[in-house]
C-alpha positions in Angstrom: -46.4 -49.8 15.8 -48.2 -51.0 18.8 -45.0 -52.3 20.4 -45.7 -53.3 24.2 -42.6 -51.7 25.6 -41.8 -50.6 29.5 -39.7 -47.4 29.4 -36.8 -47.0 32.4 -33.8 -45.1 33.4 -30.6 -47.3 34.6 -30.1 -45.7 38.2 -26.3 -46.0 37.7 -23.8 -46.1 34.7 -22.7 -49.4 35.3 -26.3 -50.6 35.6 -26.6 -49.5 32.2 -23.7 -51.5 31.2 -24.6 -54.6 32.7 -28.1 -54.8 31.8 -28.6 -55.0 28.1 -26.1 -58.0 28.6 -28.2 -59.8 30.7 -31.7 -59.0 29.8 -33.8 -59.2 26.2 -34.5 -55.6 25.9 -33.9 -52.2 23.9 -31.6 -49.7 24.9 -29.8 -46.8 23.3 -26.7 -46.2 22.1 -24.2 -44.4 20.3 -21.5 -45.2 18.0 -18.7 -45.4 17.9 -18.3 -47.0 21.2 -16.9 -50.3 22.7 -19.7 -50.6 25.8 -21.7 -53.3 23.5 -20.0 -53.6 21.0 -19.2 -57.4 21.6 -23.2 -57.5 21.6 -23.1 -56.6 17.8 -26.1 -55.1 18.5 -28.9 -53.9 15.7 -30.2 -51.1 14.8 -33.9 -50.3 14.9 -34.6 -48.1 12.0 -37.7 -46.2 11.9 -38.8 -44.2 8.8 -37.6 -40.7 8.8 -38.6 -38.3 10.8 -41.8 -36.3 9.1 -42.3 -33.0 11.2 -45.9 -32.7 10.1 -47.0 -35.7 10.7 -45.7 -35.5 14.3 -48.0 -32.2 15.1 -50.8 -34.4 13.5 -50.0 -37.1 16.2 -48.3 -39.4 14.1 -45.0 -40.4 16.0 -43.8 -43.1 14.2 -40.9 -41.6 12.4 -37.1 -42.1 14.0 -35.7 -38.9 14.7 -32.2 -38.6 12.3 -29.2 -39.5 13.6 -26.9 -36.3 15.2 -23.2 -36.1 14.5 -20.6 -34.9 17.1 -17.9 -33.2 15.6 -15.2 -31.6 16.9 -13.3 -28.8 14.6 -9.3 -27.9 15.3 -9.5 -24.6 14.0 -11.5 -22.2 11.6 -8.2 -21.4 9.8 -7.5 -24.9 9.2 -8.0 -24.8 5.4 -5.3 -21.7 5.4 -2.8 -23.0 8.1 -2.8 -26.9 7.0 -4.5 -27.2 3.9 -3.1 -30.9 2.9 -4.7 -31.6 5.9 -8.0 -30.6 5.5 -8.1 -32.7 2.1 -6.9 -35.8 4.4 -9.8 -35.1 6.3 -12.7 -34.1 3.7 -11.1 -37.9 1.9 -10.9 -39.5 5.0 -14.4 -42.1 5.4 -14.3 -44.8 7.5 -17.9 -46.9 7.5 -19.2 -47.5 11.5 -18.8 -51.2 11.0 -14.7 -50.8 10.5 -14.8 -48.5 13.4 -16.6 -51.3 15.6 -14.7 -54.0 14.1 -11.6 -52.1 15.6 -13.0 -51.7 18.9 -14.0 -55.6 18.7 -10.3 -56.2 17.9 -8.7 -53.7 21.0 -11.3 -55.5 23.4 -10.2 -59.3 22.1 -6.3 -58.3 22.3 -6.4 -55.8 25.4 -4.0 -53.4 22.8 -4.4 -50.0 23.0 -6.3 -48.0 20.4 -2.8 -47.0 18.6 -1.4 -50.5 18.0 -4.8 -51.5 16.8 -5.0 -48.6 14.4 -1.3 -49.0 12.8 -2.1 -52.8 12.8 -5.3 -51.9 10.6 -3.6 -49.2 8.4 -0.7 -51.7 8.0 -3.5 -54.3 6.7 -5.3 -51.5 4.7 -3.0 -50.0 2.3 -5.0 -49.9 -0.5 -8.4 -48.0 1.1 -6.3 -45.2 3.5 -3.8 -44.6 0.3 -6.6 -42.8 -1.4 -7.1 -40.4 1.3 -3.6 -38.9 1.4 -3.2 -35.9 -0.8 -0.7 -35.9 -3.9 2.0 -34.0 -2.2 2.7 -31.5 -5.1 -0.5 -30.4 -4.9 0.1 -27.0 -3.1 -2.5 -24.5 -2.2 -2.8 -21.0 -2.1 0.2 -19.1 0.0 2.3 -22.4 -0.6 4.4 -23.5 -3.5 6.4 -26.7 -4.4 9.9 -27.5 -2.7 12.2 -29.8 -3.7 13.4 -31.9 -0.3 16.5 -33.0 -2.6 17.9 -29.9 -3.6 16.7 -27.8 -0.5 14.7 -25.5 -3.0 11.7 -24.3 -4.4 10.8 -25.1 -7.9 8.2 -23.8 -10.6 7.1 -27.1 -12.1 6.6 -31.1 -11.4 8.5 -32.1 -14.8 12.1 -33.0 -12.9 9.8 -34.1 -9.0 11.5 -37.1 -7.9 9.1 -39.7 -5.5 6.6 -38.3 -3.6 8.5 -38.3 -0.5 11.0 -36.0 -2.0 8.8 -33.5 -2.5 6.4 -31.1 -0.1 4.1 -27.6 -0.4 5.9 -25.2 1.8 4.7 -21.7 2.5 6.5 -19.0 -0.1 9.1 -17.3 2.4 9.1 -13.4 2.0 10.2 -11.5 -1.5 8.4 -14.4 -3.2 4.8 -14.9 -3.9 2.0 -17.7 -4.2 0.9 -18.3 -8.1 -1.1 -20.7 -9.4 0.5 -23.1 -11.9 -1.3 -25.9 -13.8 -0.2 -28.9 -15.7 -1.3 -32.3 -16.9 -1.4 -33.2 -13.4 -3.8 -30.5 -12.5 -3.6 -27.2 -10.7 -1.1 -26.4 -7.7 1.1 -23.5 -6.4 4.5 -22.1 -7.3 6.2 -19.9 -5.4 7.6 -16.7 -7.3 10.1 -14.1 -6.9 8.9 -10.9 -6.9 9.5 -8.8 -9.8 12.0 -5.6 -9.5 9.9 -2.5 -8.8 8.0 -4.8 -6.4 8.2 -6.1 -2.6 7.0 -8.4 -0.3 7.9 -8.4 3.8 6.3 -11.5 4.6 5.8 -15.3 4.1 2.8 -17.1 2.6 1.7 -14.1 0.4 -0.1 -14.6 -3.1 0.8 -10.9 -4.6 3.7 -8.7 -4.6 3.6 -5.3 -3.7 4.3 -2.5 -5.9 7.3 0.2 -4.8 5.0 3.4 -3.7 6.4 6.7 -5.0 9.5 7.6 -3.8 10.6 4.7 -4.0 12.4 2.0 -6.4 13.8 -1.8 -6.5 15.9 -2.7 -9.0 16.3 -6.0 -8.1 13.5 -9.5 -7.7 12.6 -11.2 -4.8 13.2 -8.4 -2.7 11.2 -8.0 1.1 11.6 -4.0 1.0 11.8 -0.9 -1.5 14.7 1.4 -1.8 14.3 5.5 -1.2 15.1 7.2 -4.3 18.2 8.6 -3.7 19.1 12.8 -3.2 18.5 14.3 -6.7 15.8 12.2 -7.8 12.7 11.2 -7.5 9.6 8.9 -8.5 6.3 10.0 -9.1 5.0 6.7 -10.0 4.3 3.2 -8.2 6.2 -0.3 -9.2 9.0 1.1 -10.6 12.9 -0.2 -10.4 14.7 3.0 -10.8 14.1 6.6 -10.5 14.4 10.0 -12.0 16.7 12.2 -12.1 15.6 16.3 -10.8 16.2 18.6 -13.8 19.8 20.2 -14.6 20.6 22.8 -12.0 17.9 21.4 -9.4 18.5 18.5 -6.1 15.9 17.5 -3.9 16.4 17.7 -0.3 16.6 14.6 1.0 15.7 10.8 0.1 12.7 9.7 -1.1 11.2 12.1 -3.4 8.4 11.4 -4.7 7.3 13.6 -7.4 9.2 16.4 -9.5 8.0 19.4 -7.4 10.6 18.0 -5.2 13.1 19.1 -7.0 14.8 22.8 -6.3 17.3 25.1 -7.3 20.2 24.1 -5.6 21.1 26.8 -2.3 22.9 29.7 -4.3 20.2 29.8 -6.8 16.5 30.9 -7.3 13.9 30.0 -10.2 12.6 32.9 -11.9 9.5 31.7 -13.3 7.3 29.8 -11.9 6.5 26.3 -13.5 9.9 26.2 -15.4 13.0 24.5 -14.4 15.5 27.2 -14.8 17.6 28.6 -12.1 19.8 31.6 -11.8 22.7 32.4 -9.6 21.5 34.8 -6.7 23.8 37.6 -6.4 26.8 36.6 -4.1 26.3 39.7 -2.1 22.7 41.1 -0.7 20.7 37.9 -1.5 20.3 34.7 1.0 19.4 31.9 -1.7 18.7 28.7 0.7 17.4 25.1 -1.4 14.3 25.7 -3.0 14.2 29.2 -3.6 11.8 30.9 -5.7 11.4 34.1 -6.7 7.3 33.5 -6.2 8.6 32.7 -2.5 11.1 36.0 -1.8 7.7 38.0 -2.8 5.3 36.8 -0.6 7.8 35.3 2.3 6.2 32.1 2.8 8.2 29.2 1.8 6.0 25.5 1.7 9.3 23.9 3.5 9.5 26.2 6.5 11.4 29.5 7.5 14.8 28.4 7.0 14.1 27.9 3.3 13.1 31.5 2.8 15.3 33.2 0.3 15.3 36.8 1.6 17.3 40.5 0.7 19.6 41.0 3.2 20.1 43.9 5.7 21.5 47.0 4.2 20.7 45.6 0.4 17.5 46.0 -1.3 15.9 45.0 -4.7 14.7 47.0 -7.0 11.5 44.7 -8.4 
């Protein structure tokens, strides 16, 4: 632009300071900032920056302006998300910002009594920012501050500071719940035949086999109890082994679990009948098969073999 213009470097800070006070000149700066701001210094804006034109020699464009922002967390959305929506509402234009540094110079307050005396002034612009407080995200639901409790609508909410998004505590879950005042979050109880162990979840876990719940909002599944079992996932009871069969411990989880109780032996195999071993010249532990007394090699170890004992033999 042909501007006659002497470029120089302050040789100290306060140099810097002092001089655009006492001399007509340019200088830079960067907002917001209360070094000049008594000044109320103006801007020079230059077109915008054009990357071609300045590898054709054409440096007349202003380079754009560079933000410097500072983030809390990556996580913040998940761990606070009321306040993230605070802070994607929050705008505050650069001349408010300076006219609050103007006002903390003038007084000699500190920042904080400036601010509340602003936001005190300012009801009607901040107001907008805050988030409508039953307006609960994912992993949070609405509570009730009155009646210490979490509830699954807004139709009986009293004012808004009776009423917050608190993370769903464990055996509940996260759902997502709309109305005529939009979407938010309700908190849950898990169904019976279903879990969860810990807070802020958004799904339930179903029981895995071998194991029940018979009751909601529970943080852990039950084993299925001796003599039963459960072959299948998310379920609130379990089934009882065939007539004349047990299983050996807790927790079964499908029907090949279940054997002849000790003192008796299935014959076939794939059926559910047992006999009564002979009370003399058989051993007949849990479990026992005849398939098993043939070949000697029982699936549950050596001390649920069912064997002929010493002196006795069988005839097949």
């Amino acid at each position: 632009y042909d501007t006659a213009m002497a470029i120089a470097v302050a040789k100290e800070y306060a140099d810097y300071q002092r001089m655009p006070a006492e001399m007509n000149m340019l200088f830079y700066w960067w907002t917001p900032d209360d070094t000049f701001v008594a000044m109320t210094p103006r801007e020079i804006i230059y077109p915008p920056s054009d990357r071609a034109a300045f590898f054709r020699g054409d440096y007349r464009g202003g380079n754009p302006d560079q933000p410097i922002e500072k983030y809390a967390s990556q996580d913040l959305a998940f761990l606070a998300p009321s306040v993230m929506e605070l802070m994607k509402a929050l705008y505050i234009d650069i001349n408010v910002v300076n006219s609050l540094l103007s006002d903390a110079l003038s007084t000699g307050d500190n920042y904080s009594t400036v601010a509340c005396r602003w936001l005190r002034k300012n009801e009607d612009i901040w107001r907008a920012w805050v988030p409508d407080p039953s307006q609960c995200f994912p992993q949070f639901g609405l509570f009730d501050l009155r009646s210490q409790s979490f509830v699954t609508d807004r139709k009986n909410l009293g004012p808004a500071d009776t009423v917050e998004c608190r993370a769903c505590p464990a055996g509940l879950k996260s759902q997502r719940f709309a109305d005529n005042s939009g979407v938010t979050h309700i908190c849950q109880v898990c169904e019976p035949g279903s879990y969860q162990s810990t807070s802020a979840a958004t799904s339930c876990i179903p029981c895995p086999s071998g194991e029940y719940e018979d009751q909601p909002g529970q943080q852990q599944c039950h084993r299925c109890e001796a003599g039963k079992y459960q072959d299948q996932l998310g379920q609130s009871d379990c089934k009882a082994c065939p007539v004349g069969t047990t299983s050996l411990g807790r927790g079964a989880a499908e029907i090949e679990d279940c054997g002849c109780h000790a003192g008796s032996i299935k014959m076939v195999a794939g059926s559910n009948n047992c006999t009564k071993c002979s009370e003399e010249g058989m051993a007949c532990p849990f479990h026992s098969t005849v398939d098993v007394l043939r070949s000697q090699i029982s699936p549950l170890g050596d001390d649920f073999q069912p064997r002929v004992l010493e002196g006795f033999y069988s005839a097949e």
